[in-house]
Backbone as XML, in Angstrom:
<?xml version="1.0"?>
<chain id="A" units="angstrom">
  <residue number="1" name="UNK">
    <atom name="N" x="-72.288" y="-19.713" z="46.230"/>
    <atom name="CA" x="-71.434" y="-20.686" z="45.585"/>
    <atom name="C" x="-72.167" y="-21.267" z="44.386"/>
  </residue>
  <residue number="2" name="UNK">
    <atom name="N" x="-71.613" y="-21.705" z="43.235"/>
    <atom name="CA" x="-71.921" y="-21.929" z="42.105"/>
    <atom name="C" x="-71.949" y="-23.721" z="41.780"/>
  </residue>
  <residue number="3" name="UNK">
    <atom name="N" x="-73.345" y="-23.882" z="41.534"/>
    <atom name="CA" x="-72.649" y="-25.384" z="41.459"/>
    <atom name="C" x="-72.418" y="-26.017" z="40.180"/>
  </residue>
  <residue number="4" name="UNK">
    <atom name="N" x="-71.226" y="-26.794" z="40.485"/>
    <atom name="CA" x="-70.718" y="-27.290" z="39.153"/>
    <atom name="C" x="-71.714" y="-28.318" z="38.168"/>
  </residue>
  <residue number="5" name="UNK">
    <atom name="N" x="-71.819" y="-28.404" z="37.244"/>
    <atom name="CA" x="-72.903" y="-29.516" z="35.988"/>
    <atom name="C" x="-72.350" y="-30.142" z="36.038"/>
  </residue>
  <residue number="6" name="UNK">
    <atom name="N" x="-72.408" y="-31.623" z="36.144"/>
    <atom name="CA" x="-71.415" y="-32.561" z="35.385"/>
    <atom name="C" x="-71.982" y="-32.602" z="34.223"/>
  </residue>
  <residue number="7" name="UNK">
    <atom name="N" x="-70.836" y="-33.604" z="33.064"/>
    <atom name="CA" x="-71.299" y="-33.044" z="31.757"/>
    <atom name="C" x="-72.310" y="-34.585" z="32.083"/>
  </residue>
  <residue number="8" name="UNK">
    <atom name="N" x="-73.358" y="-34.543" z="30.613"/>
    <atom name="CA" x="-74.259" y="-35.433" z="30.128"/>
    <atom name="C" x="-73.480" y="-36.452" z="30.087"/>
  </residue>
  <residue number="9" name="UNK">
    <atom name="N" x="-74.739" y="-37.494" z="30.823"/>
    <atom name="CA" x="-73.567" y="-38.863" z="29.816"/>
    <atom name="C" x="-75.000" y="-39.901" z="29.564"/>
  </residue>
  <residue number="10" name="UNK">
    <atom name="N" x="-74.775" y="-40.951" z="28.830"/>
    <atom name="CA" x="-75.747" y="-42.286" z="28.618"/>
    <atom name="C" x="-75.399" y="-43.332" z="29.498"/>
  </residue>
  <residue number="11" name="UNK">
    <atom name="N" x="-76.146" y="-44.203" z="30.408"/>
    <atom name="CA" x="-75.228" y="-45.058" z="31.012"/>
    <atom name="C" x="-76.563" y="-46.387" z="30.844"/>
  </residue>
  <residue number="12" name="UNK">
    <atom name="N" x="-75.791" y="-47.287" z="30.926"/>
    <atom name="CA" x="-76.718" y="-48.787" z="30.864"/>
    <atom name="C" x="-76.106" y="-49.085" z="32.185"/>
  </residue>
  <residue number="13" name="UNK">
    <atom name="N" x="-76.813" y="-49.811" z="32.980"/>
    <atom name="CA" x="-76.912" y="-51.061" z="34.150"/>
    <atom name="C" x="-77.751" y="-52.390" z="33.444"/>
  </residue>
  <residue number="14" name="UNK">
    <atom name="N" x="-76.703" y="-53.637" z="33.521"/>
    <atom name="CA" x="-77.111" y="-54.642" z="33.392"/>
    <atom name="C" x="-77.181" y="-55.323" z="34.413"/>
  </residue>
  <residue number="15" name="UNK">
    <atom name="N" x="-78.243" y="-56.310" z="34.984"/>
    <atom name="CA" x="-78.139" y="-57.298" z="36.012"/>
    <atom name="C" x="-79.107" y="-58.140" z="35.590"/>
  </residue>
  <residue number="16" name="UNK">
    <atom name="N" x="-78.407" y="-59.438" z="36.167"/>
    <atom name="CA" x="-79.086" y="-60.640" z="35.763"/>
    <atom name="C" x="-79.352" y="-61.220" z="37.260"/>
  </residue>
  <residue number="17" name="UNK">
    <atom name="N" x="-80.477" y="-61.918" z="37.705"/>
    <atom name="CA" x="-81.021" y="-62.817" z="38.583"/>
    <atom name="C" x="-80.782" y="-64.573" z="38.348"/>
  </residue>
  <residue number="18" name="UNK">
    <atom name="N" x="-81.052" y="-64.516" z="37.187"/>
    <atom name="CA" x="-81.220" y="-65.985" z="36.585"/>
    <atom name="C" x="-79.779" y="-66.453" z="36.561"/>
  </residue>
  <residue number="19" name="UNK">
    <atom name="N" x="-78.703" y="-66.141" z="36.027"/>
    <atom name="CA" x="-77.878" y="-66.399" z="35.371"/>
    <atom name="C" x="-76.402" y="-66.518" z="36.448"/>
  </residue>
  <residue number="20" name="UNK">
    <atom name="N" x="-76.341" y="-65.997" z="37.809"/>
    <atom name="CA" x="-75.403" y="-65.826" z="38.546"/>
    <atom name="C" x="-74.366" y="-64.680" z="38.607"/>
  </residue>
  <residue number="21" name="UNK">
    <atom name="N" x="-74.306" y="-63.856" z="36.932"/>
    <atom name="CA" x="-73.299" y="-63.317" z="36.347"/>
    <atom name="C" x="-73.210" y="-61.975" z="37.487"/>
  </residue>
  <residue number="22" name="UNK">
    <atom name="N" x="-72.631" y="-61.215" z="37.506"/>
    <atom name="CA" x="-71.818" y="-60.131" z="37.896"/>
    <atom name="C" x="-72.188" y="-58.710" z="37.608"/>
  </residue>
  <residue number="23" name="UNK">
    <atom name="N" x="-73.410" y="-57.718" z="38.154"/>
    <atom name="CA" x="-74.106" y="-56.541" z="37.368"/>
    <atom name="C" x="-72.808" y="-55.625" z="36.216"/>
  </residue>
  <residue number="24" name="UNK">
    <atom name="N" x="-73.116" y="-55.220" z="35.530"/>
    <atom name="CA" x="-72.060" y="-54.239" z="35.100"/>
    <atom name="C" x="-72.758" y="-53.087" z="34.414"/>
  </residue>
  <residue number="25" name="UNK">
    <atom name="N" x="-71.885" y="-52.196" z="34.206"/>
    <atom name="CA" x="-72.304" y="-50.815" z="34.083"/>
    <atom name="C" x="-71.567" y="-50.447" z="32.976"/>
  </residue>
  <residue number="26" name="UNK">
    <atom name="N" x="-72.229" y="-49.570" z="32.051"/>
    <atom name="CA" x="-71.667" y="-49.046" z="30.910"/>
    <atom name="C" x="-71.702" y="-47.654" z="30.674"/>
  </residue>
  <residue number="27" name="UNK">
    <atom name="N" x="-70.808" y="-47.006" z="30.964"/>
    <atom name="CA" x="-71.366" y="-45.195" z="30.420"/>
    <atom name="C" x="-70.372" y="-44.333" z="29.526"/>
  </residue>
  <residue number="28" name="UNK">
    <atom name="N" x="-71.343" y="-43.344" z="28.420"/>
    <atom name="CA" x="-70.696" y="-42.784" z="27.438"/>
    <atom name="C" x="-71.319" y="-41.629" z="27.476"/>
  </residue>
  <residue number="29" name="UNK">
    <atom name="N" x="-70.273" y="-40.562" z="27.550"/>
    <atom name="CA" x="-70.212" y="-39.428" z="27.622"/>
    <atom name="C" x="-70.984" y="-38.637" z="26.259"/>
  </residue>
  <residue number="30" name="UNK">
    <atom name="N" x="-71.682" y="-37.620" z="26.639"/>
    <atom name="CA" x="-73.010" y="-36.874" z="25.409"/>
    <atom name="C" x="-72.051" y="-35.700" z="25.274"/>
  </residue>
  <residue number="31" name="UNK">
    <atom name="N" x="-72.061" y="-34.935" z="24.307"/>
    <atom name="CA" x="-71.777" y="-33.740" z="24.075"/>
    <atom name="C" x="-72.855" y="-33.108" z="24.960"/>
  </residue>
  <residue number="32" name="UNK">
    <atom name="N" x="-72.486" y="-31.350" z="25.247"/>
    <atom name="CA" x="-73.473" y="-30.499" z="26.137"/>
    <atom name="C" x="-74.222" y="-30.571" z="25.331"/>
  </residue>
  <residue number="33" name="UNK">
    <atom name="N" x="-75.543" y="-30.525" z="26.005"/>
    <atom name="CA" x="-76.556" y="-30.077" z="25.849"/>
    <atom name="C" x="-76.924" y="-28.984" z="25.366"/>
  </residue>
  <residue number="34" name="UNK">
    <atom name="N" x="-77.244" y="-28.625" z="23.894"/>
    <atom name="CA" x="-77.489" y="-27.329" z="23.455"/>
    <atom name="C" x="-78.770" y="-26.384" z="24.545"/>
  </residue>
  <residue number="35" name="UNK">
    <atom name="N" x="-78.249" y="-25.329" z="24.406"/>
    <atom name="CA" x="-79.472" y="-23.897" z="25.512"/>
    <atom name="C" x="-80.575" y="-24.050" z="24.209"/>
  </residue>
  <residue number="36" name="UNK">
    <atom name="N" x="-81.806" y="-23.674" z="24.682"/>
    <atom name="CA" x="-82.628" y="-23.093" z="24.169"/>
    <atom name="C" x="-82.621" y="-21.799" z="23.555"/>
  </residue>
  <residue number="37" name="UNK">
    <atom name="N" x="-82.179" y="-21.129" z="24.238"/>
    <atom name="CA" x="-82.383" y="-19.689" z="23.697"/>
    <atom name="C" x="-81.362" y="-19.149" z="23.039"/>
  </residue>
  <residue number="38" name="UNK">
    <atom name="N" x="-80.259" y="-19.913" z="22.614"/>
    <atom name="CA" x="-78.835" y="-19.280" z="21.630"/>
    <atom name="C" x="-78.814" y="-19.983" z="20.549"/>
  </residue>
  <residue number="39" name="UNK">
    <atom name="N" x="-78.904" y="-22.013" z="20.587"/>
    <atom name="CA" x="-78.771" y="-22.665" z="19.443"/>
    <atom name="C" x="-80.010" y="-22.742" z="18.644"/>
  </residue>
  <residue number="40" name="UNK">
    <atom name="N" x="-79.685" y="-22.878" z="17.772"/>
    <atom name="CA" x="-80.405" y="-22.891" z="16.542"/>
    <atom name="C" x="-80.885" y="-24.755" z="15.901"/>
  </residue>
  <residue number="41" name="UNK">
    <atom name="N" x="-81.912" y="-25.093" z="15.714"/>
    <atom name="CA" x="-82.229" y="-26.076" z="14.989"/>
    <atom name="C" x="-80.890" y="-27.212" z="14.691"/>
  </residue>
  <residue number="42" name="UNK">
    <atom name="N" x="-80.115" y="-26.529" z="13.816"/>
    <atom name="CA" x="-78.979" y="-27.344" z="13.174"/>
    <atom name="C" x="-78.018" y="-27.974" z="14.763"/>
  </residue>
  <residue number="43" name="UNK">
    <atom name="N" x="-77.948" y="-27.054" z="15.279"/>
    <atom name="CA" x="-77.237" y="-27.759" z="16.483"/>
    <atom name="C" x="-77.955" y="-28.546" z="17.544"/>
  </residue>
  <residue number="44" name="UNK">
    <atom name="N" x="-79.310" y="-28.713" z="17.598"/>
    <atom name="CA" x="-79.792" y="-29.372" z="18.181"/>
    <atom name="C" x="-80.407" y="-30.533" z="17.719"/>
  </residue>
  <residue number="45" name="UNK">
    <atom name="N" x="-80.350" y="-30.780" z="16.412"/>
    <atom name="CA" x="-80.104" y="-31.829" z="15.064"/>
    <atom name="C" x="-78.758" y="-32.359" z="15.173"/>
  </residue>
  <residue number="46" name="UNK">
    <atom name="N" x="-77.755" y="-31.925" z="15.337"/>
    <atom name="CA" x="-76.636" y="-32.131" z="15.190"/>
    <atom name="C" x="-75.932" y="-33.182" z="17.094"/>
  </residue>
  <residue number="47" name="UNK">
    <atom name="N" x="-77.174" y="-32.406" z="18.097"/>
    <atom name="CA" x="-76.834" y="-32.728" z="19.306"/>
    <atom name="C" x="-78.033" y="-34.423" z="19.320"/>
  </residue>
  <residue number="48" name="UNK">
    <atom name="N" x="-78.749" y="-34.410" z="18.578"/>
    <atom name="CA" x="-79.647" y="-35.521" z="18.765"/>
    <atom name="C" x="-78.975" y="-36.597" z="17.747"/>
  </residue>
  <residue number="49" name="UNK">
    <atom name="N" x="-78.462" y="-36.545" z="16.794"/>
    <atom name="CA" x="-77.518" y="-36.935" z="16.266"/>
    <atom name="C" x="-76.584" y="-38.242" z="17.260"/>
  </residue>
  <residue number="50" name="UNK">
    <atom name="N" x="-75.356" y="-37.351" z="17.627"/>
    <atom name="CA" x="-74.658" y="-37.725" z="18.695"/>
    <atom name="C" x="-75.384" y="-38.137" z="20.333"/>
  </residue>
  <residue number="51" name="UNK">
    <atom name="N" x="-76.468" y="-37.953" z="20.359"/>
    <atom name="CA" x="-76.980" y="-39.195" z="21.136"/>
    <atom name="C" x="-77.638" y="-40.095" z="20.629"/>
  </residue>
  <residue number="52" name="UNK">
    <atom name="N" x="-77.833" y="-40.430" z="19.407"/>
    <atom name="CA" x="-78.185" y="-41.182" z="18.762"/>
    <atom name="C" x="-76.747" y="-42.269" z="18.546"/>
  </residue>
  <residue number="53" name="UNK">
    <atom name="N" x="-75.999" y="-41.708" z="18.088"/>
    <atom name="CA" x="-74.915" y="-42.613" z="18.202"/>
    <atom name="C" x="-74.599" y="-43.132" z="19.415"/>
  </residue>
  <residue number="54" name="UNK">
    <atom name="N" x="-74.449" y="-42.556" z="20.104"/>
    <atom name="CA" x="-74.113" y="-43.217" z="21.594"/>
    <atom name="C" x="-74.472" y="-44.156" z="22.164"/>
  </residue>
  <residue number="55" name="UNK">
    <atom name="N" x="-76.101" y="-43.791" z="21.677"/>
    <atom name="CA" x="-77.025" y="-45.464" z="22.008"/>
    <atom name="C" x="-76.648" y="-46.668" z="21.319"/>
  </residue>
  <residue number="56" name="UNK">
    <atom name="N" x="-76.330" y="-46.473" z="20.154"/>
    <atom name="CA" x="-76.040" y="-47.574" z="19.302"/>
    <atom name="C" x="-74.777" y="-47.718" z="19.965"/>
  </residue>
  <residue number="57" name="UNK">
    <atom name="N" x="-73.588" y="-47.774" z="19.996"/>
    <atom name="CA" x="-72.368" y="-47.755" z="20.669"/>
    <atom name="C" x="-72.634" y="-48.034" z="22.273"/>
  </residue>
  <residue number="58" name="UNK">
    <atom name="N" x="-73.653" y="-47.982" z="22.881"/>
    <atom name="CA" x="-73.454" y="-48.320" z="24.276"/>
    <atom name="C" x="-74.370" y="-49.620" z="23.959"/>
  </residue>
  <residue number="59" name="UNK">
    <atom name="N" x="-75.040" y="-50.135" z="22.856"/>
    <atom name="CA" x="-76.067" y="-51.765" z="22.692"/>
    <atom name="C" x="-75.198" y="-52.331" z="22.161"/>
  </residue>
  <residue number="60" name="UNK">
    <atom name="N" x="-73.914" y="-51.623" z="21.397"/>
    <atom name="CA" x="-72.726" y="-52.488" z="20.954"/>
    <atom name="C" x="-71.854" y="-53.180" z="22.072"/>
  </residue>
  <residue number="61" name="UNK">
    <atom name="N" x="-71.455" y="-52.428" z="23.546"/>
    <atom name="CA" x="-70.764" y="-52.698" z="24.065"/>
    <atom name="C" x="-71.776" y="-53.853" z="24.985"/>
  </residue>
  <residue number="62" name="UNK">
    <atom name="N" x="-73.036" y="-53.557" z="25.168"/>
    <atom name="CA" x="-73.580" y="-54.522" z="26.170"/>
    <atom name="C" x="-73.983" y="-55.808" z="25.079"/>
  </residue>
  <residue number="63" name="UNK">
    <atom name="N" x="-73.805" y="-55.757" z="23.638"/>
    <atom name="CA" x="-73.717" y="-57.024" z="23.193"/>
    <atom name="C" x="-73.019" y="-57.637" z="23.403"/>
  </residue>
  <residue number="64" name="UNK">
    <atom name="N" x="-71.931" y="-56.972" z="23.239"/>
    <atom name="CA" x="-70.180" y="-57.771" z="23.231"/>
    <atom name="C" x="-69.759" y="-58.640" z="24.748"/>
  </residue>
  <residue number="65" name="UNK">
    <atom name="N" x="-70.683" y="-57.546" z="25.554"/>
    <atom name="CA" x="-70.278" y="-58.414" z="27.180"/>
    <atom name="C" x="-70.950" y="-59.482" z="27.630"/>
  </residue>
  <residue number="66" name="UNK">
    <atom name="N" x="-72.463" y="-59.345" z="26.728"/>
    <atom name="CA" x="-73.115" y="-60.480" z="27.217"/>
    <atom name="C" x="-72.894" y="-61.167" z="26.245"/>
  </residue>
  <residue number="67" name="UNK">
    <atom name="N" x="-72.024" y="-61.741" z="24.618"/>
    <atom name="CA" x="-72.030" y="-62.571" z="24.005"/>
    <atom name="C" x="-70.777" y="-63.339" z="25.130"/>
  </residue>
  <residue number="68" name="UNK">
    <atom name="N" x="-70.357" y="-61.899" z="25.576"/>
    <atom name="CA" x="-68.524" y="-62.848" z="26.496"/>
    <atom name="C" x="-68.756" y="-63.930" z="27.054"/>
  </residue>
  <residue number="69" name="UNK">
    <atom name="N" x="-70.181" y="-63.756" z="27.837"/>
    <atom name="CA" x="-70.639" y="-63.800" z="29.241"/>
    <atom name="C" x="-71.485" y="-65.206" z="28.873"/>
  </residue>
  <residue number="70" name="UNK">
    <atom name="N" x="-72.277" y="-65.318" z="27.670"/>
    <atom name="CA" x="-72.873" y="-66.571" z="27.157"/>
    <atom name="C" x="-71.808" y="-67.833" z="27.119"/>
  </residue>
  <residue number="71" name="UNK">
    <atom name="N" x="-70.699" y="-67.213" z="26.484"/>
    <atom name="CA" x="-70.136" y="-68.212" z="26.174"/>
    <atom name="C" x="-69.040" y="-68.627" z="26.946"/>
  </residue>
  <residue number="72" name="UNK">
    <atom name="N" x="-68.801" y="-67.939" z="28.255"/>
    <atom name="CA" x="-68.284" y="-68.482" z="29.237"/>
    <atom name="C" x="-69.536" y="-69.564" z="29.899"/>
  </residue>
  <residue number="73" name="UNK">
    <atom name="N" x="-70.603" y="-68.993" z="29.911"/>
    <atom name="CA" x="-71.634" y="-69.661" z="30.843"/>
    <atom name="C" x="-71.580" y="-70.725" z="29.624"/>
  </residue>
  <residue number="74" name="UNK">
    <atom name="N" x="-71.552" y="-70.963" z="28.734"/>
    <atom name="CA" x="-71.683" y="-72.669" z="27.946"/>
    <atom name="C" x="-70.407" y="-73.183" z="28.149"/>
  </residue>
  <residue number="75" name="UNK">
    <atom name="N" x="-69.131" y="-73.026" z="28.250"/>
    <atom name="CA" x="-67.846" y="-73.526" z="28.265"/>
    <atom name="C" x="-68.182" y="-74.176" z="29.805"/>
  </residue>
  <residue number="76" name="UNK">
    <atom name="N" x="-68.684" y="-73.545" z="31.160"/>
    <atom name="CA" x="-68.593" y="-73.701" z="32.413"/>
    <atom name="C" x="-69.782" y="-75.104" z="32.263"/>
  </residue>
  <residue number="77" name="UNK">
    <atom name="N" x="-70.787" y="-75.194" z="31.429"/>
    <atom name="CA" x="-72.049" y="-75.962" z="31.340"/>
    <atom name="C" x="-71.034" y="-77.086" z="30.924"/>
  </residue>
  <residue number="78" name="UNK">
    <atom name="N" x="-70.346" y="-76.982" z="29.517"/>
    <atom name="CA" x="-70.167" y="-78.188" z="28.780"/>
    <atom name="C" x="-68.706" y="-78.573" z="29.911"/>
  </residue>
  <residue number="79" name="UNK">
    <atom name="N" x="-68.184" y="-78.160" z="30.297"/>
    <atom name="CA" x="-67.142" y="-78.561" z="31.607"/>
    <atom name="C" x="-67.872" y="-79.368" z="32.520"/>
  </residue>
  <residue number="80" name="UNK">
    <atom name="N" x="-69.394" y="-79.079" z="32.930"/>
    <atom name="CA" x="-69.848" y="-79.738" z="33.923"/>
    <atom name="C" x="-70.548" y="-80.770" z="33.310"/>
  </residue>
  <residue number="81" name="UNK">
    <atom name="N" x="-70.430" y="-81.375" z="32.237"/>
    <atom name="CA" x="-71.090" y="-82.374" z="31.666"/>
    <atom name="C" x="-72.256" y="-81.957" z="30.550"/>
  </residue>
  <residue number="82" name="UNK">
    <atom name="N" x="-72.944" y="-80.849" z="30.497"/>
    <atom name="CA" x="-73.727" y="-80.361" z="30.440"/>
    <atom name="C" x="-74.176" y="-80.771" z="28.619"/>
  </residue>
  <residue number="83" name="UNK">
    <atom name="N" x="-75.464" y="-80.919" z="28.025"/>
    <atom name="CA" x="-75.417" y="-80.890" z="26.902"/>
    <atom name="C" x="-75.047" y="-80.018" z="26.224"/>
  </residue>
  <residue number="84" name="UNK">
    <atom name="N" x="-74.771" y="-79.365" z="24.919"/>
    <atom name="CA" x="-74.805" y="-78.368" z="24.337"/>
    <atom name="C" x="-76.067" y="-77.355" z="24.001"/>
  </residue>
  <residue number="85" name="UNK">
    <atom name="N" x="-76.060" y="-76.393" z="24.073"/>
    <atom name="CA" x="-77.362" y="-75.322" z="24.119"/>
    <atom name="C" x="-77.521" y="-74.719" z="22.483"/>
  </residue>
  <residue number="86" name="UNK">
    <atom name="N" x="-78.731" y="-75.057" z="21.877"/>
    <atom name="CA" x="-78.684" y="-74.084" z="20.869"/>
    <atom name="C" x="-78.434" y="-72.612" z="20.858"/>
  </residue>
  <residue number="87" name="UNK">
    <atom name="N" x="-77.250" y="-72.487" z="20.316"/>
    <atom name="CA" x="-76.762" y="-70.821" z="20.242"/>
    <atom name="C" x="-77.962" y="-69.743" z="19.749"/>
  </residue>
  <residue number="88" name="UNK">
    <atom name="N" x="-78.479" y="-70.285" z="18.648"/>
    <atom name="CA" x="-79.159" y="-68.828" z="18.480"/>
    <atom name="C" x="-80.392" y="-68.601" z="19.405"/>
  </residue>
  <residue number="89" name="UNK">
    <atom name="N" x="-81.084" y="-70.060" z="20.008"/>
    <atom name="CA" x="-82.055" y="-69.558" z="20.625"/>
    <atom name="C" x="-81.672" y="-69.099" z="21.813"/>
  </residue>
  <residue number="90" name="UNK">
    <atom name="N" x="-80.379" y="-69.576" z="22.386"/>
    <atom name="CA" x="-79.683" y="-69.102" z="23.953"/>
    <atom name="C" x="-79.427" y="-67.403" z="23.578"/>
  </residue>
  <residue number="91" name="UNK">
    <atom name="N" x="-78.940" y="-67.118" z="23.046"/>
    <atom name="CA" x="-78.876" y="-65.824" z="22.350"/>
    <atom name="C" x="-79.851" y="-65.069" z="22.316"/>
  </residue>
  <residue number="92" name="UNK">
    <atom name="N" x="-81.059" y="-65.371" z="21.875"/>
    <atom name="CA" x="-82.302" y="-64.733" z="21.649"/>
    <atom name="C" x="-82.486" y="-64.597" z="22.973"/>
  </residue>
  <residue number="93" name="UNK">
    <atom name="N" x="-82.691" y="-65.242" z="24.117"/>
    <atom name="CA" x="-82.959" y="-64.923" z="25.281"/>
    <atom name="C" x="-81.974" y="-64.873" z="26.484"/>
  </residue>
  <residue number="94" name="UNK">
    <atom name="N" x="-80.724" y="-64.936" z="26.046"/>
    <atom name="CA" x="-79.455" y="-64.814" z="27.466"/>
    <atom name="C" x="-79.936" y="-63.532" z="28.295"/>
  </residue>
  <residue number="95" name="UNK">
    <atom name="N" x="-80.396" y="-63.846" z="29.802"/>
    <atom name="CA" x="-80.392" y="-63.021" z="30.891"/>
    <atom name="C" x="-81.800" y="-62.949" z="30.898"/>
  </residue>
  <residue number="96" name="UNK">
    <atom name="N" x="-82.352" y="-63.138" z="30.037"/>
    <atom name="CA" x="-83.818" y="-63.234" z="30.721"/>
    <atom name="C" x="-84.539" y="-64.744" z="31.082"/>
  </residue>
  <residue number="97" name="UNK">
    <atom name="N" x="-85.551" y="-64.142" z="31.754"/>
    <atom name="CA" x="-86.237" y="-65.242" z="32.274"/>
    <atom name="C" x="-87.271" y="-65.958" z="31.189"/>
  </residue>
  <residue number="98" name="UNK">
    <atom name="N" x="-87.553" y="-67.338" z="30.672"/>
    <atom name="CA" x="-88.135" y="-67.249" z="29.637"/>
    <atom name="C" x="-89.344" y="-68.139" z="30.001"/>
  </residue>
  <residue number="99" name="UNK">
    <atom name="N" x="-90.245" y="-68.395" z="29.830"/>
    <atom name="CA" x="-92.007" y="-69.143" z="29.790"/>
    <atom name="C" x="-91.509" y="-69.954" z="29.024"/>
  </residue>
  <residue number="100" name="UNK">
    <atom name="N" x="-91.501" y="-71.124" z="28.933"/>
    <atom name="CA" x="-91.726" y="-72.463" z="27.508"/>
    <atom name="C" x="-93.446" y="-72.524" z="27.351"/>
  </residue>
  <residue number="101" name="UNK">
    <atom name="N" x="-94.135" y="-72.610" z="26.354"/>
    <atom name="CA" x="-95.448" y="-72.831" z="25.998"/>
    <atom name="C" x="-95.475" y="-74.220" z="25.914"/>
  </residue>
  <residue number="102" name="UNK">
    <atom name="N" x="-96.508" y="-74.726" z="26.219"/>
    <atom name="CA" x="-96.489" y="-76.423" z="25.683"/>
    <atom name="C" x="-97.478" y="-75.892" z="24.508"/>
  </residue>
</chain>
């Protein structure tokens, strides 16, 4: 019996500890994988290419979920009384754990 390939794909897993939020998963499908021994240079230029895009397009989509995801978590803060958070530095570090230096 022959077993089937699934095709290539890129996938991200996000999870946060700190934050309460909800893991999520992101995946985007690669073109095949060029053979060694038939393609030629240009198609395997052409195949690194298109996973090159993919990456960028799968840091696009896990921006977009965790900008969602920030700014639900400040709407839920400023609901609970909460001060307001500087955006760009909350940004710079949303989902991670961060050290303050004195």
């Amino acid at each position: 019996m022959v077993e089937q390939q699934q095709p290539p794909s890129l996938t991200a897993v996000y999870t946060s500890g700190t934050s309460g939020n909800a893991p999520f998963t992101i995946t985007t499908a690669l073109p095949p994988v060029p053979t060694t021994t038939t393609d030629d240079n240009k198609s395997k230029t052409q195949y690194l290419l298109s996973v090159r895009e993919a990456v960028i397009k799968l840091q696009e989509h896990v921006n977009k979920e965790l900008t969602a995801r920030m700014e639900e978590d400040n709407k839920k803060a400023q609901a609970a009384g909460a001060k307001p958070i500087a955006d760009e530095k909350e940004e710079k570090n949303y989902g991670e754990e961060v050290v303050e230096e004195d």
